[in-house]
The first five atom37 places (N, CA, C, CB, O) and aatype in JSON, in Angstrom:
{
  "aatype": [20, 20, 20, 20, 20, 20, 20, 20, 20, 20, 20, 20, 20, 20, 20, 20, 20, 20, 20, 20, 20, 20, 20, 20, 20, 20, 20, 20, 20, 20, 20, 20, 20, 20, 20, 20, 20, 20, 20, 20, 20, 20, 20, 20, 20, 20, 20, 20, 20, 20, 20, 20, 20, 20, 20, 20, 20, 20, 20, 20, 20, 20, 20, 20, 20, 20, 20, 20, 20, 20, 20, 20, 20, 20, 20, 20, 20, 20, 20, 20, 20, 20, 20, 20, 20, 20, 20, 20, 20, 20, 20, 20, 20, 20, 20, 20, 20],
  "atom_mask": [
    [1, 1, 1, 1, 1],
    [1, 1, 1, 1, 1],
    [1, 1, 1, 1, 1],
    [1, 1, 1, 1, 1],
    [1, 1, 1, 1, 1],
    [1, 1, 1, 1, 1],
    [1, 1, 1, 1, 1],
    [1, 1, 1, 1, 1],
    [1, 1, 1, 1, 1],
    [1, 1, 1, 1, 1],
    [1, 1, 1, 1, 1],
    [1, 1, 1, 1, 1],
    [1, 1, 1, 1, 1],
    [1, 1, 1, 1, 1],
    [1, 1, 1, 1, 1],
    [1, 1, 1, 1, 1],
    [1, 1, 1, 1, 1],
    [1, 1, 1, 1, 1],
    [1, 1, 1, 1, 1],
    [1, 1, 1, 1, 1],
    [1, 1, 1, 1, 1],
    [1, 1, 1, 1, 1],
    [1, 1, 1, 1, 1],
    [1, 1, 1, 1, 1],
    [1, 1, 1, 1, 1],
    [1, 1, 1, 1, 1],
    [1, 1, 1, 1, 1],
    [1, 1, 1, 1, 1],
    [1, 1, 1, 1, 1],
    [1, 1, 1, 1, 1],
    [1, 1, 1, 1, 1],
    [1, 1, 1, 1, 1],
    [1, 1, 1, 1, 1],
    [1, 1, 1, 1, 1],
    [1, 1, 1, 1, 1],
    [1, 1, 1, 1, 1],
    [1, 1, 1, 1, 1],
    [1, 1, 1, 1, 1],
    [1, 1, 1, 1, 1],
    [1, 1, 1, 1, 1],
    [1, 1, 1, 1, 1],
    [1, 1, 1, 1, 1],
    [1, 1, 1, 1, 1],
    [1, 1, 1, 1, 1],
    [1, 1, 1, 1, 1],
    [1, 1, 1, 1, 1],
    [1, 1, 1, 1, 1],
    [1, 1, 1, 1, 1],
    [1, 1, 1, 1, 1],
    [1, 1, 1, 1, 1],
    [1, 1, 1, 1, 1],
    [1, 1, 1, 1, 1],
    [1, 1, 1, 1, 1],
    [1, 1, 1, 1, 1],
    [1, 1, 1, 1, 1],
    [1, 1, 1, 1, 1],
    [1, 1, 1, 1, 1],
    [1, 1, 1, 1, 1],
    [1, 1, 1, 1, 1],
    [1, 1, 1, 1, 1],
    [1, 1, 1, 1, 1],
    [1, 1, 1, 1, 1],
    [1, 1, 1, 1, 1],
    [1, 1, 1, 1, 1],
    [1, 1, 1, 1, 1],
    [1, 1, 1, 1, 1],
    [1, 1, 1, 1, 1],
    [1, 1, 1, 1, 1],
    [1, 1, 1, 1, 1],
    [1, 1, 1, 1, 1],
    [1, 1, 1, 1, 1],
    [1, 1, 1, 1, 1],
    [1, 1, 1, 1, 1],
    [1, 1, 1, 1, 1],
    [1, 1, 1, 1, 1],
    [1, 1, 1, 1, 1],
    [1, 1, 1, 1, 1],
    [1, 1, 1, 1, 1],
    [1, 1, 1, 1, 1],
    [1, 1, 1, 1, 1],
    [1, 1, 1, 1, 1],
    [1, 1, 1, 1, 1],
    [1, 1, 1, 1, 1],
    [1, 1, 1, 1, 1],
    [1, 1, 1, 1, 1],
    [1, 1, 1, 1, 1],
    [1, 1, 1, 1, 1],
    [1, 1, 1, 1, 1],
    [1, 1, 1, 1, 1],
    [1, 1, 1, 1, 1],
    [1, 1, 1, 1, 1],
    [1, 1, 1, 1, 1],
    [1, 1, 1, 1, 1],
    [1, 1, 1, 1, 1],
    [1, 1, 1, 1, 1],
    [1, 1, 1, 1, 1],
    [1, 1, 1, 1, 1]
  ],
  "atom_positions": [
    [[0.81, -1.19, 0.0], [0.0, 0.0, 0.0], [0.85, 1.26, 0.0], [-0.92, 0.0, 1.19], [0.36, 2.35, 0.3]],
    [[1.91, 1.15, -0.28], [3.02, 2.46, -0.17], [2.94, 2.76, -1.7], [4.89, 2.05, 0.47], [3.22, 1.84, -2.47]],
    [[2.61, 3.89, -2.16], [3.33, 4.54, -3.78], [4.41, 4.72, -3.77], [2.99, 5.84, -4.36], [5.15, 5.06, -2.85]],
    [[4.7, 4.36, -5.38], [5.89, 3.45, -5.8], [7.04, 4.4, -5.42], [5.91, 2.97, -7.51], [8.21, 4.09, -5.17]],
    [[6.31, 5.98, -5.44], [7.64, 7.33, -4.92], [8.21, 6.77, -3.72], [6.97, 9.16, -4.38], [9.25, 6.14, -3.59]],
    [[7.57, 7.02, -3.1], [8.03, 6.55, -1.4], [8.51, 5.08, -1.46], [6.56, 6.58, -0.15], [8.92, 4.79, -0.33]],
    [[8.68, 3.65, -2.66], [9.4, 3.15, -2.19], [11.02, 3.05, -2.72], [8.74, 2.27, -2.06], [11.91, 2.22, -2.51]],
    [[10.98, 4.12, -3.39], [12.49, 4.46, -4.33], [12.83, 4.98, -3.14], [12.65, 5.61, -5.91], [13.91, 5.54, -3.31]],
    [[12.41, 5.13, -1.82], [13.23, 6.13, -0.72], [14.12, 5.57, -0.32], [12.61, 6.62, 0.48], [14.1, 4.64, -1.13]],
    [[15.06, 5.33, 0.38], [16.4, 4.41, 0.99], [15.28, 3.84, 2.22], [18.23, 5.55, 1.72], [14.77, 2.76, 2.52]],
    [[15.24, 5.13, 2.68], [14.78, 4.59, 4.44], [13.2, 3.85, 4.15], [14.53, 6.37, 5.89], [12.69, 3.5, 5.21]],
    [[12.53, 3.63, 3.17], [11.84, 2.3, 3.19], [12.47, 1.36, 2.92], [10.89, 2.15, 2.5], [12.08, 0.35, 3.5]],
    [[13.58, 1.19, 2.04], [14.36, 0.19, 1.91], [14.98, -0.24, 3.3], [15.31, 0.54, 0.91], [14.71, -1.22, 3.99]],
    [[15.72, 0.58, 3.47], [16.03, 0.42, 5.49], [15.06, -0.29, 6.08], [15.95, 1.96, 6.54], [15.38, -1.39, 6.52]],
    [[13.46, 0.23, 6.25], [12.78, -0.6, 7.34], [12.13, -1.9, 6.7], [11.61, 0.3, 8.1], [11.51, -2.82, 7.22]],
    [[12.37, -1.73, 5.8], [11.81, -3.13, 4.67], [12.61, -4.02, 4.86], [11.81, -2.97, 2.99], [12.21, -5.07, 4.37]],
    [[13.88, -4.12, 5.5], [15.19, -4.93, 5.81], [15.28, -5.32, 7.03], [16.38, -4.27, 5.59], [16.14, -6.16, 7.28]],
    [[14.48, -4.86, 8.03], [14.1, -5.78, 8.98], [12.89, -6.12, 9.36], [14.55, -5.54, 9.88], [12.21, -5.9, 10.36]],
    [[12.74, -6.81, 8.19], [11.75, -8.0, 8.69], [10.24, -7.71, 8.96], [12.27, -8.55, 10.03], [9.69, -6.66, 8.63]],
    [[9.79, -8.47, 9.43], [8.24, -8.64, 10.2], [8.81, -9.01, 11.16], [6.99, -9.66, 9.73], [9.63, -9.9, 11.38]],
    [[7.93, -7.64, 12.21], [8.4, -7.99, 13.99], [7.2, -8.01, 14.72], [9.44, -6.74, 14.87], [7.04, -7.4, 15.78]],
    [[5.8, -9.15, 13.79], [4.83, -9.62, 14.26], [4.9, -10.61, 15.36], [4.28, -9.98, 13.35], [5.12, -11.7, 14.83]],
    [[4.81, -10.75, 16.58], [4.85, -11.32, 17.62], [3.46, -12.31, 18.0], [5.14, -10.27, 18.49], [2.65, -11.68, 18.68]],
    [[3.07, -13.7, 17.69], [2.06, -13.94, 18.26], [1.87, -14.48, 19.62], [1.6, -14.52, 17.56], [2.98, -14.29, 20.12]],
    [[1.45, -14.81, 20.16], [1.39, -15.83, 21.46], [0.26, -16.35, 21.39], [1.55, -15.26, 22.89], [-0.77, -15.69, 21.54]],
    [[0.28, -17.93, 21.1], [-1.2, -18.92, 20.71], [-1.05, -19.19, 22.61], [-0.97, -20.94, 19.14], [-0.03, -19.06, 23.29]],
    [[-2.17, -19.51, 22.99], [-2.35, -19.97, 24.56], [-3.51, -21.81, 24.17], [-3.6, -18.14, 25.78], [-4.72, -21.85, 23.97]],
    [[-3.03, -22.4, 24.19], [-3.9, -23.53, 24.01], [-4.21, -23.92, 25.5], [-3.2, -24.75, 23.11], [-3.46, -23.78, 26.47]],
    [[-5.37, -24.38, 25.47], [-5.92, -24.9, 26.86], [-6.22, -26.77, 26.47], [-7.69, -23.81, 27.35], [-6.7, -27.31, 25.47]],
    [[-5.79, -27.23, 27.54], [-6.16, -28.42, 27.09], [-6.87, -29.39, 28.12], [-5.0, -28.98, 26.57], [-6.07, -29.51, 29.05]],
    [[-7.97, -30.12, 28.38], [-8.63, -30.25, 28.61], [-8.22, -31.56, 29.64], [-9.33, -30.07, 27.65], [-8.19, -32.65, 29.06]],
    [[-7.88, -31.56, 31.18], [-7.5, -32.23, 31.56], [-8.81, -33.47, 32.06], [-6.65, -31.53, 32.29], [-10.03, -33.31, 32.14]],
    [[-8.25, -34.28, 32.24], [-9.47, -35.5, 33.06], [-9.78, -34.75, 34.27], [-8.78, -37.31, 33.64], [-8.8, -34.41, 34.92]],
    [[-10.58, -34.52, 34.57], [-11.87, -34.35, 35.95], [-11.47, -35.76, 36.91], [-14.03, -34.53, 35.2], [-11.27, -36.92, 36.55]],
    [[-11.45, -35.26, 37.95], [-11.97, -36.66, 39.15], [-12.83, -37.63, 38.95], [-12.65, -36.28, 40.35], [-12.58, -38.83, 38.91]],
    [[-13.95, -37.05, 38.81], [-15.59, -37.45, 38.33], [-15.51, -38.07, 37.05], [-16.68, -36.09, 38.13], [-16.44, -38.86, 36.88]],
    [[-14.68, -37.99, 36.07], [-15.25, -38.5, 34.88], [-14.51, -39.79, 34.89], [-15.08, -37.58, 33.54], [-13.48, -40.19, 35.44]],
    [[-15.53, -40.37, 33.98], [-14.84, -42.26, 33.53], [-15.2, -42.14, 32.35], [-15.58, -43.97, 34.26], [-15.86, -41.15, 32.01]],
    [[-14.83, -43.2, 31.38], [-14.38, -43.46, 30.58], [-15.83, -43.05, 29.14], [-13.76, -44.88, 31.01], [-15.56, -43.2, 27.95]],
    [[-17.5, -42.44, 29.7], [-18.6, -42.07, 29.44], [-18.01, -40.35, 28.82], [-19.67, -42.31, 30.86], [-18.48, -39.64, 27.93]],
    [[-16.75, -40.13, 29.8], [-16.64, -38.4, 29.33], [-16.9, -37.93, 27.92], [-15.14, -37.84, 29.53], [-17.19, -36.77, 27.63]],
    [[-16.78, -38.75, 27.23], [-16.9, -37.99, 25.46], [-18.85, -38.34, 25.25], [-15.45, -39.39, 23.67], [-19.36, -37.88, 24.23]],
    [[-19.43, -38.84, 25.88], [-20.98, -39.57, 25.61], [-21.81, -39.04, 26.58], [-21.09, -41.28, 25.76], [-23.02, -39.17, 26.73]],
    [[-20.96, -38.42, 27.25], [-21.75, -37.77, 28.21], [-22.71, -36.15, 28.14], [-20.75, -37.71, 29.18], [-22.34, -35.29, 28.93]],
    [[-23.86, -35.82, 27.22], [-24.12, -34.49, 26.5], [-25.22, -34.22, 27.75], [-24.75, -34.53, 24.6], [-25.67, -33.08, 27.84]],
    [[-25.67, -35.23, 28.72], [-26.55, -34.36, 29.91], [-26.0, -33.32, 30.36], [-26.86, -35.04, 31.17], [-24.8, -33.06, 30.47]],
    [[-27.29, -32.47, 30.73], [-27.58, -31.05, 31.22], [-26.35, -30.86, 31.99], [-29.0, -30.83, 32.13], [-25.72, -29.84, 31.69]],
    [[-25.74, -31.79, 33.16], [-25.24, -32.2, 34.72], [-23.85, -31.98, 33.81], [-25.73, -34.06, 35.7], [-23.16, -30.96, 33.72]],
    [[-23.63, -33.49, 33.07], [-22.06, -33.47, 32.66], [-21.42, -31.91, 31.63], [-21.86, -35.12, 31.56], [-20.3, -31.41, 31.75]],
    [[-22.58, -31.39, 30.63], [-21.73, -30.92, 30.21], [-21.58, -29.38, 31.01], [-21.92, -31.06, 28.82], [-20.86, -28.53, 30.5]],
    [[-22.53, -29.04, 32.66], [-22.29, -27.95, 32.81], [-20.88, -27.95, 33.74], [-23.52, -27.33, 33.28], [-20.05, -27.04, 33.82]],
    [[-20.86, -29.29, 34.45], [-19.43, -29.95, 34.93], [-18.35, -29.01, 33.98], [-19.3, -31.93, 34.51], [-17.86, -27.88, 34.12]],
    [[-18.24, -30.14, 32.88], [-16.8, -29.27, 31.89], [-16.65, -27.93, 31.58], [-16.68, -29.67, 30.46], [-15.6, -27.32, 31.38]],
    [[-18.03, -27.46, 31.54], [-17.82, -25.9, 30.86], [-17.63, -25.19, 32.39], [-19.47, -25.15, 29.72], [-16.59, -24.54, 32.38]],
    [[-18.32, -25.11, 33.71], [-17.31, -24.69, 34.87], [-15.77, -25.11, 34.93], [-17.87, -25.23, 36.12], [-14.98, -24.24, 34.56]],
    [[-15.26, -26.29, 35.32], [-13.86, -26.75, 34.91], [-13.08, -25.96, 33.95], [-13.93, -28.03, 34.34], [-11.88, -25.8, 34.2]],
    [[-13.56, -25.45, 32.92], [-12.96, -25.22, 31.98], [-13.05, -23.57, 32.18], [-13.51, -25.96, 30.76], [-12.02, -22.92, 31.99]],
    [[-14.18, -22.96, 32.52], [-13.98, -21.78, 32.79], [-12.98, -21.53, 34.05], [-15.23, -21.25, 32.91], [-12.16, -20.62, 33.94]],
    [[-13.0, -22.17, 35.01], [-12.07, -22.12, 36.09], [-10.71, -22.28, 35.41], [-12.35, -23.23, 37.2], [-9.84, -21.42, 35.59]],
    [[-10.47, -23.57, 34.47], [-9.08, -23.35, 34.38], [-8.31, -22.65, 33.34], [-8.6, -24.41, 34.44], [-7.11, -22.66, 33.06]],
    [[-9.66, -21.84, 32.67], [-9.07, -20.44, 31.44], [-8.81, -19.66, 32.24], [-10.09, -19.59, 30.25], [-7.61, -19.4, 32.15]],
    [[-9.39, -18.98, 33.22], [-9.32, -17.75, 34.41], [-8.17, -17.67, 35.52], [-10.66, -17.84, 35.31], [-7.7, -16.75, 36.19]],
    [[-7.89, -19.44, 35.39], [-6.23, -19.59, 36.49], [-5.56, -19.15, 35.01], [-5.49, -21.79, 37.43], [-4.96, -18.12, 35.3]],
    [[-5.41, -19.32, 33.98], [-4.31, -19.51, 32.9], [-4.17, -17.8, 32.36], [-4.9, -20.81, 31.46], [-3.09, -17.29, 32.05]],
    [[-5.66, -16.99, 32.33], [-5.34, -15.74, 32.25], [-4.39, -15.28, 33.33], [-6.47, -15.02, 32.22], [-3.38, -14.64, 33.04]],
    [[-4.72, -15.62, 34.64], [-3.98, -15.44, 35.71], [-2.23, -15.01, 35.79], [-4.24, -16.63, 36.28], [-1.44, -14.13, 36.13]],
    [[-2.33, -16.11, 35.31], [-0.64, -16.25, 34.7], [-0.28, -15.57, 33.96], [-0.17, -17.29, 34.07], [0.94, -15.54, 34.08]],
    [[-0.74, -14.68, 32.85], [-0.52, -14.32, 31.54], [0.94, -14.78, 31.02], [-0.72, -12.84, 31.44], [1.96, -14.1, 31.14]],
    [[0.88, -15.55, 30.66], [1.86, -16.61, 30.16], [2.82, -15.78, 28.95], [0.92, -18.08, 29.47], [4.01, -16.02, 28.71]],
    [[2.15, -14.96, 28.42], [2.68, -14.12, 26.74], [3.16, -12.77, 27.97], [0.8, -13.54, 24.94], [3.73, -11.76, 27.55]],
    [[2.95, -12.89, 28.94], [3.95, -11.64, 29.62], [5.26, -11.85, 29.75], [3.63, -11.26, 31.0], [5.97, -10.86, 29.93]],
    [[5.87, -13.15, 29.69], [6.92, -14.08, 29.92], [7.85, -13.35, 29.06], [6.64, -15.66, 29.57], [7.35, -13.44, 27.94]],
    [[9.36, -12.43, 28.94], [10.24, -12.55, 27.95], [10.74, -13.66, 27.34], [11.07, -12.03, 28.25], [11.11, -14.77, 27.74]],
    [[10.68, -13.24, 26.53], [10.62, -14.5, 25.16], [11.82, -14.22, 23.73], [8.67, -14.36, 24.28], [11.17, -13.7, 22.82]],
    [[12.79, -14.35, 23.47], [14.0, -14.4, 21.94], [13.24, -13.52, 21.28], [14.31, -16.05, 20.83], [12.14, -13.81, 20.8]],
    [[13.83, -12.28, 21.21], [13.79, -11.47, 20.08], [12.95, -11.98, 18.94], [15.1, -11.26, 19.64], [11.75, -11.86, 18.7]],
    [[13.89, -12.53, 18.34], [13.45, -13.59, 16.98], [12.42, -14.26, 16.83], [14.19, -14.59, 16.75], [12.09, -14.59, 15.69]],
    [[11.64, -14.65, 17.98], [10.79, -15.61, 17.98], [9.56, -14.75, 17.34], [10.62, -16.31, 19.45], [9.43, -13.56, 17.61]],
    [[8.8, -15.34, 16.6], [7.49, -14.57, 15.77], [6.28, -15.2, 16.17], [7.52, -14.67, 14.06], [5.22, -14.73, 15.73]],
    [[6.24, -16.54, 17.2], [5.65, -17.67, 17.14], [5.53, -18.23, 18.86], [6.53, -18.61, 16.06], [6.28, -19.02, 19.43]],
    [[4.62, -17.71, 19.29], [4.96, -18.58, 20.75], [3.78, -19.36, 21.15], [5.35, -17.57, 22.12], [2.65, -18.95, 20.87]],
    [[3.97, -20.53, 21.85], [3.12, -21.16, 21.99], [2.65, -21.65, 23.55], [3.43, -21.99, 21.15], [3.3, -22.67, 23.76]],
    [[2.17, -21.48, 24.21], [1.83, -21.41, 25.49], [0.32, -22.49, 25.87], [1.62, -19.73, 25.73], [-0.83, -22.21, 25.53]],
    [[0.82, -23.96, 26.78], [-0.35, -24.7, 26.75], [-0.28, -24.98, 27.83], [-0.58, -25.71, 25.94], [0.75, -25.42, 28.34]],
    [[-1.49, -24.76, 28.53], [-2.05, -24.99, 29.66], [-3.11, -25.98, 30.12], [-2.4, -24.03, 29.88], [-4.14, -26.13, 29.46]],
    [[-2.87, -26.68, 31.25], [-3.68, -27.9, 31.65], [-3.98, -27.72, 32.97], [-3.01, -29.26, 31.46], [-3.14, -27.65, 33.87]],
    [[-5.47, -27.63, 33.12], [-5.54, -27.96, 34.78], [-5.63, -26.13, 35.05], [-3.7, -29.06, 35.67], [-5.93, -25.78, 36.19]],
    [[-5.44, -25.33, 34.28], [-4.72, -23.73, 35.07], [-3.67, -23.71, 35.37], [-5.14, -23.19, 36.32], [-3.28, -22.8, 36.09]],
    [[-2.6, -24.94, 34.82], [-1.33, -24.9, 34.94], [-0.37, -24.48, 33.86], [-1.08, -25.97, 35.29], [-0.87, -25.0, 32.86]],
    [[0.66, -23.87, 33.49], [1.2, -23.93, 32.62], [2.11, -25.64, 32.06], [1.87, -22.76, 32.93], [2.83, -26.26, 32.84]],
    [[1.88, -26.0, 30.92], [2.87, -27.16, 30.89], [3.41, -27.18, 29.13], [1.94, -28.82, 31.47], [2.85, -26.79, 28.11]],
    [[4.59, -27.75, 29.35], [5.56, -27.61, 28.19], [5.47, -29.58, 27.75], [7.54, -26.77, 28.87], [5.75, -30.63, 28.33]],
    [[4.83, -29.13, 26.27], [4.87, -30.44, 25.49], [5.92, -30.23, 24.27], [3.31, -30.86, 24.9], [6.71, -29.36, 23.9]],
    [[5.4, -31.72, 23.77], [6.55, -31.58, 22.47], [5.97, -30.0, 21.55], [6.4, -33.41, 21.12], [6.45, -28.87, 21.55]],
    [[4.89, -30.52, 20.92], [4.52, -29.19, 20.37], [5.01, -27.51, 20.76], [3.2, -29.27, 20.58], [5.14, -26.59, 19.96]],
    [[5.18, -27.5, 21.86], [5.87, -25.98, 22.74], [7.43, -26.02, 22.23], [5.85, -26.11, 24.9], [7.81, -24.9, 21.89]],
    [[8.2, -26.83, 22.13], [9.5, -26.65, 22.06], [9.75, -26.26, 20.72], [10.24, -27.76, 22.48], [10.9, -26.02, 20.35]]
  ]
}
């Protein structure tokens, strides 16, 4: 979206030379086993079970905002961060590294 004047300039050439310094931070939540649940957890669509998971799950998005995990300094370089949480815990899988 720049006219073509302004990009014969040097100093767009200059900031055009470093890069994209788009920063994301993905936060995945992942859905730990409950006490309560057996092996019914995926078949389970009653009123009871699914208001179970969606509390659980709001509880453990609200510990994980808690943390703000993307507040963490993080490599310059990095364009890409990935942050997964279980339980309201922070935890590092293969996918994170």
């Amino acid at each position: 979206m720049v006219p073509d004047d302004k990009r014969r300039d040097n100093r767009f050439g200059e900031m055009a030379s470093y890069g994209c310094l788009t920063r994301m931070h993905v936060v995945r939540l992942l859905a730990p086993a409950l006490d309560y649940e057996d092996h019914s957890k995926d078949i389970d669509f009653s009123a009871h079970g699914i208001r179970r998971r969606r509390e659980a799950g709001y509880e453990d998005t609200m510990r994980t905002l808690d943390k703000a995990p993307w507040r963490t300094p993080v490599d310059e370089i990095e364009g890409f961060i990935l942050h997964e949480a279980s339980g309201g815990q922070m935890v590092e899988t293969a996918a994170a590294r």
